[in-house]
C-alpha positions as CSV (number, residue, x, y, z in Angstrom):
1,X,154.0,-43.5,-124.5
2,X,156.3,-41.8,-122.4
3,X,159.6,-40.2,-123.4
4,X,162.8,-38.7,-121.1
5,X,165.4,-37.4,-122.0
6,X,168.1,-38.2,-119.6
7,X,171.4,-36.3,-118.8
8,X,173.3,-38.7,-116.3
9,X,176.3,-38.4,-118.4
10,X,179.0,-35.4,-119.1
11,X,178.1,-33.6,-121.6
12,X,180.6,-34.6,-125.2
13,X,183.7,-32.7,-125.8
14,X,182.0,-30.6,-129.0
15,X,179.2,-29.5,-126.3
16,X,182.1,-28.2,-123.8
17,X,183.9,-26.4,-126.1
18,X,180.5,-24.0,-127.2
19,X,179.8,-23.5,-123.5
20,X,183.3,-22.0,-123.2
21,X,183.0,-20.3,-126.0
22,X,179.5,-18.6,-124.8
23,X,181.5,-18.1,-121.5
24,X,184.1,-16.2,-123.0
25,X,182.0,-14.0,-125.4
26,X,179.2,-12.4,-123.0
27,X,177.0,-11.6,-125.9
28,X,174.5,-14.7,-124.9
29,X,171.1,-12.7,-126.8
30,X,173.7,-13.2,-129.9
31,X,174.8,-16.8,-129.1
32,X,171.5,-18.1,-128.3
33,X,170.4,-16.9,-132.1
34,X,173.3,-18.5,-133.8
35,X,172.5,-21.7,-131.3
36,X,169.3,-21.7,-132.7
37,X,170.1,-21.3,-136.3
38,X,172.6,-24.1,-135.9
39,X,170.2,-26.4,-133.9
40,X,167.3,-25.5,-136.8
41,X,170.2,-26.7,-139.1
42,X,170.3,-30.4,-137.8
43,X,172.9,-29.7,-135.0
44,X,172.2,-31.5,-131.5
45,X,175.2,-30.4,-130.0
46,X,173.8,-26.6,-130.1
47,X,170.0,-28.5,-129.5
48,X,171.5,-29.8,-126.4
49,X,173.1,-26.6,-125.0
50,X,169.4,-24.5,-125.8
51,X,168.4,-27.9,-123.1
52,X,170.7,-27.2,-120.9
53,X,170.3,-23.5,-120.5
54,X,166.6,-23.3,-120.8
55,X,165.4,-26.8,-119.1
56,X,165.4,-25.2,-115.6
57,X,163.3,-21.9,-116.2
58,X,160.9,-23.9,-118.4
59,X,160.2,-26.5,-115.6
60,X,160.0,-24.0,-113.0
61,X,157.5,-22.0,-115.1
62,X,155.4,-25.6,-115.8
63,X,155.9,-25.6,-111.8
64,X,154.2,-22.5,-111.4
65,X,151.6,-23.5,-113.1
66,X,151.1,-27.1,-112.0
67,X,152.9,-27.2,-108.7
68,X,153.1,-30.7,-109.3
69,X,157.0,-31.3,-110.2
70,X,156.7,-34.9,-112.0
71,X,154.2,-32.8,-114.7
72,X,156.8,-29.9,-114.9
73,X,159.0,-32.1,-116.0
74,X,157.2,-34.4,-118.3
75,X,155.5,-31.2,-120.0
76,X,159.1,-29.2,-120.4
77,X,160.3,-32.6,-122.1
78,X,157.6,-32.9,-124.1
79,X,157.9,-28.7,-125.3
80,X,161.7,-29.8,-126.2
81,X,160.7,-33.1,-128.0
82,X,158.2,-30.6,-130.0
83,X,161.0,-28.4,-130.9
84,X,163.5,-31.0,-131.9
85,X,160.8,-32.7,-134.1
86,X,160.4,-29.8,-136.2
């Protein structure tokens, strides 16, 4: 069973309006905490920002190690379905 997580679309307004928020408060060690709290609280508008921010470095690092990029991506999606199941 394969699962992706697709982002063809923008993102919603609610998702906008914390990414201008973290643009405008430069404290982004704080932010990602509270992102985290509120994403552990059932929140997938801050679930989809921690994507958004940390999809890139994770698939480059599973690219570092598999320097195959179809498996980068299918293992960074499956580390964030992991996460969101919890």
């Amino acid at each position: 069973m394969e699962h992706r997580i697709q982002c063809t679309r923008s993102p919603p307004p609610r998702v906008q309006k914390i990414r201008t928020a973290v643009a405008q408060t430069n404290m982004t060690e704080f932010v990602d905490s509270a992102l985290v709290e509120a994403a552990r609280a059932g929140s997938p508008d801050a679930f989809g920002v921690l994507i958004e921010r940390y999809r890139a470095p994770l698939v480059r690092l599973a690219y570092g190690l598999t320097r195959d990029r179809d498996e980068a991506k299918d293992i960074a999606q499956d580390a964030f379905l992991r996460v969101f199941q919890r």
